[in-house]
C-alpha positions in Angstrom: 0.0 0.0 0.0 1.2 3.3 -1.1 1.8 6.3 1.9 0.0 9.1 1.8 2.6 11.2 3.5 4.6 11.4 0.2 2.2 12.5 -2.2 1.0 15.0 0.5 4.7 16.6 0.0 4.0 16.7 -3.8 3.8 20.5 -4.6 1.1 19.4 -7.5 -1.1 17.8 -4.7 -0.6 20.9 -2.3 -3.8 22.7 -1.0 -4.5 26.0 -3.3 -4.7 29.6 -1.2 -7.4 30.8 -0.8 -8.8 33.2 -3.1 -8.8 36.8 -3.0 -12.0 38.6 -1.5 -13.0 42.2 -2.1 -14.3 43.8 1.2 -14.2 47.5 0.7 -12.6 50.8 -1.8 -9.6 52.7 -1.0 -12.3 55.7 -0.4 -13.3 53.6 2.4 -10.3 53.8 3.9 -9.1 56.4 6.5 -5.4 57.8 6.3 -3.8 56.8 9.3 -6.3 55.3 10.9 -8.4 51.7 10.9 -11.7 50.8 9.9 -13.5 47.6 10.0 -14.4 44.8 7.2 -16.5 41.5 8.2 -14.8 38.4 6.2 -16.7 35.0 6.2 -17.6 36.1 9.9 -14.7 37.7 11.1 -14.2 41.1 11.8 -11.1 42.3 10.4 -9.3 45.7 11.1 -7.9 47.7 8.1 -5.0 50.2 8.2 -3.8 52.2 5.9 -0.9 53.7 6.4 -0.1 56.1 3.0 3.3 57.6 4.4 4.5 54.8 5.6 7.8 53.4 3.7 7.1 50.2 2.0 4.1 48.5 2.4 0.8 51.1 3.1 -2.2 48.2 4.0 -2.1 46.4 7.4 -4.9 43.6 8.4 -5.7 42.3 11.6 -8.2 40.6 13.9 -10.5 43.1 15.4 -11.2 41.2 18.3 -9.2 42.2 21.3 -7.6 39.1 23.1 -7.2 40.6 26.2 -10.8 42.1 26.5 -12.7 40.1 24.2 -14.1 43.1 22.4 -13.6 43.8 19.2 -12.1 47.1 19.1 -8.2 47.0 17.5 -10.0 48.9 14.4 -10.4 52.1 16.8 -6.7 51.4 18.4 -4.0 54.5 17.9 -1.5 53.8 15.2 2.2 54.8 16.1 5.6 53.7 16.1 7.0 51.5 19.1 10.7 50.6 19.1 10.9 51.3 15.2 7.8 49.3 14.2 4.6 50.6 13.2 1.7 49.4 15.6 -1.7 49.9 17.3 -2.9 50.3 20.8 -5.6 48.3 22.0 -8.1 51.3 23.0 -8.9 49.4 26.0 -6.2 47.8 27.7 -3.2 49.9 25.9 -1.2 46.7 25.0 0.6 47.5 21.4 0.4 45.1 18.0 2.8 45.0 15.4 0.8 45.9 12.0 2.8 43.5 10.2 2.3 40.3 11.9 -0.2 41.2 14.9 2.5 40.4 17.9 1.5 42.3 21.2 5.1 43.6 22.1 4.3 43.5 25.6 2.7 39.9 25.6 3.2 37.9 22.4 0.5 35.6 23.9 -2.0 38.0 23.1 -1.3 38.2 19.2 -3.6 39.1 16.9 -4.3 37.1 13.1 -2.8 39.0 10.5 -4.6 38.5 7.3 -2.6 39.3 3.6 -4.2 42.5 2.3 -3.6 44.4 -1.2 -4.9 46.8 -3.1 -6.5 45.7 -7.1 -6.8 48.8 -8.5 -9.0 50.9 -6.2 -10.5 48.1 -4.5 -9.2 46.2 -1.2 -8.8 42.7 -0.5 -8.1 40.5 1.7 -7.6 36.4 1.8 -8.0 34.3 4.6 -4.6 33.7 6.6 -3.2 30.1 6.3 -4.5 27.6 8.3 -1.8 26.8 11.0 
């Protein structure tokens, strides 16, 4: 009998990404600040960041793992020890925009989803299954 394992290594046989999901328009966004999408049930925080060197579009869970309330969208965006992040309006703890760690306690980290703009329009696909 043949092993699964191997032909589950076979890049031909590997799971496809998900697709690609329109959830709002760059005139949606606000400069600076975050506003919130709801993806196949999930509310997402979007941050765009047009001054910023490099990439401009940040995504993470809105849902504050400290609090349980699903605020991150409304956190401040700053800079903490060179990296850009937001502060949890209600417990002040700070996450890294580009991969949701909470610099004070990485156990608290928030889901950060791949974001991009097509054209005008912003999307987002669901982060990979861990």
């Amino acid at each position: 009998m043949r092993s699964n394992a191997a032909t589950a290594l076979r890049p031909d046989t590997a799971p496809a990404a998900a697709p690609w999901q329109p959830v709002c328009t760059r005139r949606d966004l606000v400069a600076g600040s975050g506003v919130v999408a709801l993806v196949d049930g999930r509310q997402v925080a979007l941050f765009y960041l047009p001054a910023a060197n490099g990439q401009t579009l940040y995504a993470l869970d809105n849902r504050d793992p400290k609090s349980g309330a699903n605020v991150i969208g409304r956190g401040i965006v700053g800079h903490l020890a060179g990296e850009l992040v937001v502060a949890a309006p209600l417990y002040k703890q700070h996450f890294r925009l580009r991969d949701g760690a909470c610099v004070e306690s990485p156990e608290q980290s928030l889901q950060a989803w791949p974001v991009r703009f097509n054209g005008d329009a912003v999307e987002l696909r669901p982060p990979a299954a861990d």
